[in-house]
C-alpha positions as CSV (number, residue, x, y, z in Angstrom):
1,X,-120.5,9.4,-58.7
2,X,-117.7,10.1,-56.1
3,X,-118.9,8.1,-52.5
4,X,-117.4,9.1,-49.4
5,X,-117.5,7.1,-46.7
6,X,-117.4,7.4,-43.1
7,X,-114.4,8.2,-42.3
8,X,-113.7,10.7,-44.5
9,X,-117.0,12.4,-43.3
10,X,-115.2,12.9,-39.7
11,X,-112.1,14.2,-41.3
12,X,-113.8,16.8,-43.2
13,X,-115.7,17.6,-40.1
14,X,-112.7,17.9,-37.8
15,X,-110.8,20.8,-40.5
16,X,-113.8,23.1,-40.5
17,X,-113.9,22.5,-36.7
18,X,-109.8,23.7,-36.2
19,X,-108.6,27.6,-35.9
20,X,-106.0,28.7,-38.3
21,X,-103.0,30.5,-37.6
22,X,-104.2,33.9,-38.2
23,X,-106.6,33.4,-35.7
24,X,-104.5,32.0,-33.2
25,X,-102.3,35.0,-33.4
26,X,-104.9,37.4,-33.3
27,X,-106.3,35.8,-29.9
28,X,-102.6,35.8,-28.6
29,X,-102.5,39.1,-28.9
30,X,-106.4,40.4,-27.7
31,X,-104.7,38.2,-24.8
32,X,-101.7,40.3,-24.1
33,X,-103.2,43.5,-24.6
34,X,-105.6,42.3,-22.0
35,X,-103.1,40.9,-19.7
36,X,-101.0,44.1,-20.1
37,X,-103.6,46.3,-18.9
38,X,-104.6,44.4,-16.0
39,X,-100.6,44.5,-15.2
40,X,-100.8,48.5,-15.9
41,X,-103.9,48.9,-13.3
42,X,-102.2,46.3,-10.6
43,X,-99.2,48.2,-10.6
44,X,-101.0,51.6,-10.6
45,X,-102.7,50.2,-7.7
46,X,-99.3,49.1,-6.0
47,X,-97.4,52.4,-6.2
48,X,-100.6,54.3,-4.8
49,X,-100.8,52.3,-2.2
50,X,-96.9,52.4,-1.3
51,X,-97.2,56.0,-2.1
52,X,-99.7,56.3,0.5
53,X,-98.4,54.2,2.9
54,X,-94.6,56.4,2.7
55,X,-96.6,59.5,3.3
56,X,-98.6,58.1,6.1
57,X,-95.3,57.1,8.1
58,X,-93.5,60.3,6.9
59,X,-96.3,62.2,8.7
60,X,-96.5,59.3,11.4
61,X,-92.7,60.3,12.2
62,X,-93.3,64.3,12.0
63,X,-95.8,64.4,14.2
64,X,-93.5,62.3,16.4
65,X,-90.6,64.6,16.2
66,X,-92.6,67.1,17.1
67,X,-94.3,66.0,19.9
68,X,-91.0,64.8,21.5
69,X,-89.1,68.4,21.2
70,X,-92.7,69.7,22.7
71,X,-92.9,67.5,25.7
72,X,-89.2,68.1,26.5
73,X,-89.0,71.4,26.3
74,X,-92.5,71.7,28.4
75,X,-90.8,69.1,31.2
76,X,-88.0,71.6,31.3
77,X,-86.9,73.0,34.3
78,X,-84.0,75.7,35.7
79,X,-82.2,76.4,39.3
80,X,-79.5,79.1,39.5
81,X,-76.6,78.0,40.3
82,X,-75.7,77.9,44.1
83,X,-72.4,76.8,43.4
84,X,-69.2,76.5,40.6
85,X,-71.1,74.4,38.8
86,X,-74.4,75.1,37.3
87,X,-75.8,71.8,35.6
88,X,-79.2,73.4,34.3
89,X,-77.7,75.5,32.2
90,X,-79.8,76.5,29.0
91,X,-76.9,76.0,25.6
92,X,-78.3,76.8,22.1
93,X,-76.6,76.3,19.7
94,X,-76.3,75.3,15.3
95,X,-76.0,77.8,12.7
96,X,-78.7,78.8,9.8
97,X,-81.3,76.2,8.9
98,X,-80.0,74.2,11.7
99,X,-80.5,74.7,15.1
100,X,-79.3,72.7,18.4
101,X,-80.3,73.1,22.1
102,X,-79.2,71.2,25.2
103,X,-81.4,71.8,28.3
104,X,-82.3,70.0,31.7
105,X,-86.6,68.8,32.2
106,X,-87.5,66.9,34.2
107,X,-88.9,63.8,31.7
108,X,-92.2,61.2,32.5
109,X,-91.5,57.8,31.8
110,X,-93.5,58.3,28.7
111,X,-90.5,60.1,26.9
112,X,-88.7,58.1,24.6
113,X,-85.7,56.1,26.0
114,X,-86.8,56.8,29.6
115,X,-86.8,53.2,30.6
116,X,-82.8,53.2,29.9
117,X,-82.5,56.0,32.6
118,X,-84.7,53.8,35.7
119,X,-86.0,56.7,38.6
120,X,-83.1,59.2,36.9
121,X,-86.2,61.4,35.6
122,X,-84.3,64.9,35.8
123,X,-82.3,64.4,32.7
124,X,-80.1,66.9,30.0
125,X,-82.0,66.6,26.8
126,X,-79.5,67.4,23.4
127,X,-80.8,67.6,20.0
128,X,-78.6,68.2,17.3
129,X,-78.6,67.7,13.3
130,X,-75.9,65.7,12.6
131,X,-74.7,63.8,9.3
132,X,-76.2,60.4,8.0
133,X,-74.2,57.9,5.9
134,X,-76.2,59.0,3.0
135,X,-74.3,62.4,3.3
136,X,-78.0,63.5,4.2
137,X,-79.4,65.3,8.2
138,X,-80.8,63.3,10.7
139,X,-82.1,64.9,14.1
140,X,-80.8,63.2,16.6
141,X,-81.7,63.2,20.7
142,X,-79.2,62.2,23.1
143,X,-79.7,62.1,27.1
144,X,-78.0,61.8,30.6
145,X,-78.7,62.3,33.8
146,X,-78.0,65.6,34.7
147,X,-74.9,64.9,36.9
148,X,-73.3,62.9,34.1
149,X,-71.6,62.4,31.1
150,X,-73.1,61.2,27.6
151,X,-72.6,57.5,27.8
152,X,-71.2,55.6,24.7
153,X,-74.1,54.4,23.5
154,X,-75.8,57.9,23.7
155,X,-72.4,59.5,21.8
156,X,-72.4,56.5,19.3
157,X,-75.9,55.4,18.7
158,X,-78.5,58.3,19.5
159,X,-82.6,58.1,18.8
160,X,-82.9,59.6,15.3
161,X,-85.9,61.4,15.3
162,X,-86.5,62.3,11.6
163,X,-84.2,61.4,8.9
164,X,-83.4,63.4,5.2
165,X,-84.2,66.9,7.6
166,X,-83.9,70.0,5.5
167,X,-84.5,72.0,8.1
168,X,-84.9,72.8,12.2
169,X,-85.0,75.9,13.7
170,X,-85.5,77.2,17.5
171,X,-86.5,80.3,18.0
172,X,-86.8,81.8,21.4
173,X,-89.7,85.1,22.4
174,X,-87.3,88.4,22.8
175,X,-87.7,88.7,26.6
176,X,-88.0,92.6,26.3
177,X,-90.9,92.3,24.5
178,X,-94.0,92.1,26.1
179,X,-96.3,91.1,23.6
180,X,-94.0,88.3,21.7
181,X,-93.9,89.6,18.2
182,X,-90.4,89.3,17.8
183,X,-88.6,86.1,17.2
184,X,-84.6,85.2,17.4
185,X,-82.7,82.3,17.1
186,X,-80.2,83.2,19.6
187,X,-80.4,83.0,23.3
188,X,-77.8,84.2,25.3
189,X,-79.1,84.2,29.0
190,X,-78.1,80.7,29.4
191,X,-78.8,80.7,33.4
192,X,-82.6,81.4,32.4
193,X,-85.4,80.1,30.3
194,X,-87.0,81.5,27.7
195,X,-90.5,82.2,27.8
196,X,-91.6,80.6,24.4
197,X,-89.8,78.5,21.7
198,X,-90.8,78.3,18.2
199,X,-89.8,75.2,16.8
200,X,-89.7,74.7,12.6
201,X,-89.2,71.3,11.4
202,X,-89.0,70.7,7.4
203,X,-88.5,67.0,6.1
204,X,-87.2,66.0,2.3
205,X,-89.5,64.6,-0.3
206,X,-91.4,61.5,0.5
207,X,-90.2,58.9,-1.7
208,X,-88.5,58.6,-5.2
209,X,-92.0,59.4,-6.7
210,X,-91.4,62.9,-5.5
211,X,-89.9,65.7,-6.2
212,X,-91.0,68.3,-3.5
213,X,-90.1,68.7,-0.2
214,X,-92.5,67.9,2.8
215,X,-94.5,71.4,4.2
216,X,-92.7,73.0,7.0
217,X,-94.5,72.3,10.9
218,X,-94.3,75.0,13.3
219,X,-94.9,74.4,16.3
220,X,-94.9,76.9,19.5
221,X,-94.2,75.4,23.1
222,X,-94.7,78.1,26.4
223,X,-92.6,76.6,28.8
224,X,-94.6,76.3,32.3
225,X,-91.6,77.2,34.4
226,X,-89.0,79.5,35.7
227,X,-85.8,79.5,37.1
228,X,-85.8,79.0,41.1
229,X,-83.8,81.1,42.9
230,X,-80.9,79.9,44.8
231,X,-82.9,81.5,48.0
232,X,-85.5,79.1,47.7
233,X,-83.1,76.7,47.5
234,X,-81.9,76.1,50.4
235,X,-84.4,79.0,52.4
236,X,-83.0,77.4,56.0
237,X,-79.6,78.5,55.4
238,X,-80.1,82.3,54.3
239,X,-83.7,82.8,54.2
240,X,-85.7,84.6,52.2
241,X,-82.9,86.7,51.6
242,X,-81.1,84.1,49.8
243,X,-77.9,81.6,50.5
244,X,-75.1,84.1,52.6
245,X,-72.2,84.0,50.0
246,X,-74.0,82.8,46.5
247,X,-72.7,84.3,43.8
248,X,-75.5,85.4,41.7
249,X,-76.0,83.7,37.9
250,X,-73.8,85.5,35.4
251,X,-71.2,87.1,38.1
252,X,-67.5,85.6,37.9
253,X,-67.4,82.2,38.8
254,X,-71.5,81.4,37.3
255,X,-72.0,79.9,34.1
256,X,-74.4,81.6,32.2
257,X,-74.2,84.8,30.1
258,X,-75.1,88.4,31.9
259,X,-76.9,90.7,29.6
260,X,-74.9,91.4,26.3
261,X,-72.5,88.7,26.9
262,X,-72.5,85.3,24.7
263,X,-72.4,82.2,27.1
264,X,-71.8,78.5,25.8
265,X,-73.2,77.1,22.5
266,X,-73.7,74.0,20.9
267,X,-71.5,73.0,18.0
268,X,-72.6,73.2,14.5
269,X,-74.2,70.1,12.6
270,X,-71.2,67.8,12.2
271,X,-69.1,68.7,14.3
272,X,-69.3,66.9,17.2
């Protein structure tokens, strides 16, 4: 008769209690396949979220771009030239899917920058495409008051409105045509403004997740304003009749283009 004693009892008791090493290794991995899964939805989560967060701000900064080509071309304004020197004239300018313009308005102190500028509110707007380090387009805005030069922090370090730009356009109404069907991106009357501007902006993709390019945004400013004649101007001097001696805009002497006549244009992207 084999006795066992006390001790030998709690020994027993202690192996049946113990895992063996199959068992450890099959909870190690029920663990990982659990802790890779929760890693595969947390990252899902992550790169929805920064997805939706890039294409939030990409449409945040659109809608900015836009919105500061519309206000400055709806704060533009024009007078014929009186003088030599005509500093409202209207210069478009760029080549195929990118377009420049330069024009005078008159600008709130809303408008990007304006605090730079103080009371000079009647300023020379420029926006061009230009080159990025990435080899890439950036729109770009520059401004001056209108009886000065670019300063060199405008020609060096201008507002970039939108960034990896595939494409701007400016189209101006055909001012023979009466009921604005037809569109062109050249504007040769530079001593007047056009009726109505069509602008087209068209960013890049919106992050490395993506390989298509952002929808175009068209947008379709009628400017509220005309070009004052130099006879209301100065109406003491020559009265209603106009200034005695004022050459008229696109005679020798005025800047501007007469009818069928190409006047001064921006340069293409790059090449300022």
């Amino acid at each position: 008769m084999k006795i066992f004693h006390k001790s030998d009892n709690s020994l027993v008791l202690r192996m049946k209690r113990a895992f063996t090493i199959l068992e450890v290794m099959v909870a190690m991995a029920l663990l990982s396949l659990v802790v890779v899964a929760i890693y595969s939805s947390w990252n899902s989560i992550l790169k929805g979220s920064r997805v939706a967060l890039d294409a939030a701000a990409a449409a945040q900064r659109t809608r900015i771009t836009v919105r500061t080509v519309h206000d400055a071309f709806l704060c533009s304004c024009m007078f014929n030239a009186t003088g030599a020197t005509n500093y409202y004239t209207f210069i478009p300018g760029g080549e195929g899917d990118y377009s420049a313009v330069s024009f005078v308005a008159r600008l709130p102190k809303s408008f990007p920058r304006s605090g730079k500028f103080g009371d000079f509110s009647i300023r020379r707007v420029e926006f061009t495409v230009e080159l990025d380090g990435n080899r890439g387009k950036q729109l770009v805005m520059r401004q001056r008051p209108v009886i000065m030069d670019f300063d060199k922090i405008e020609l060096e370090s201008p507002l970039i409105l939108a960034k990896n730009v595939k494409r701007f356009t400016i189209e101006y109404s055909d001012p023979m045509d009466q009921k604005l069907a037809d569109w062109s991106s050249d504007w040769e009357q530079t001593n007047k403004l056009p009726r109505e501007v069509r602008v087209t902006i068209q960013l890049g993709t919106l992050d490395q997740y993506s390989n298509k390019e952002q929808d175009p945004i068209v947008d379709v400013v009628a400017l509220p304003c005309v070009s004052v004649q130099a006879g209301f101007q100065v109406p003491a001097l020559g009265g209603p009749g106009g200034v005695p001696g004022a050459a008229q805009p696109g005679q020798p002497g005025q800047p501007g283009a007469p009818p069928g006549q190409r006047g001064p244009r921006l340069p293409p992207p790059g090449g300022r």
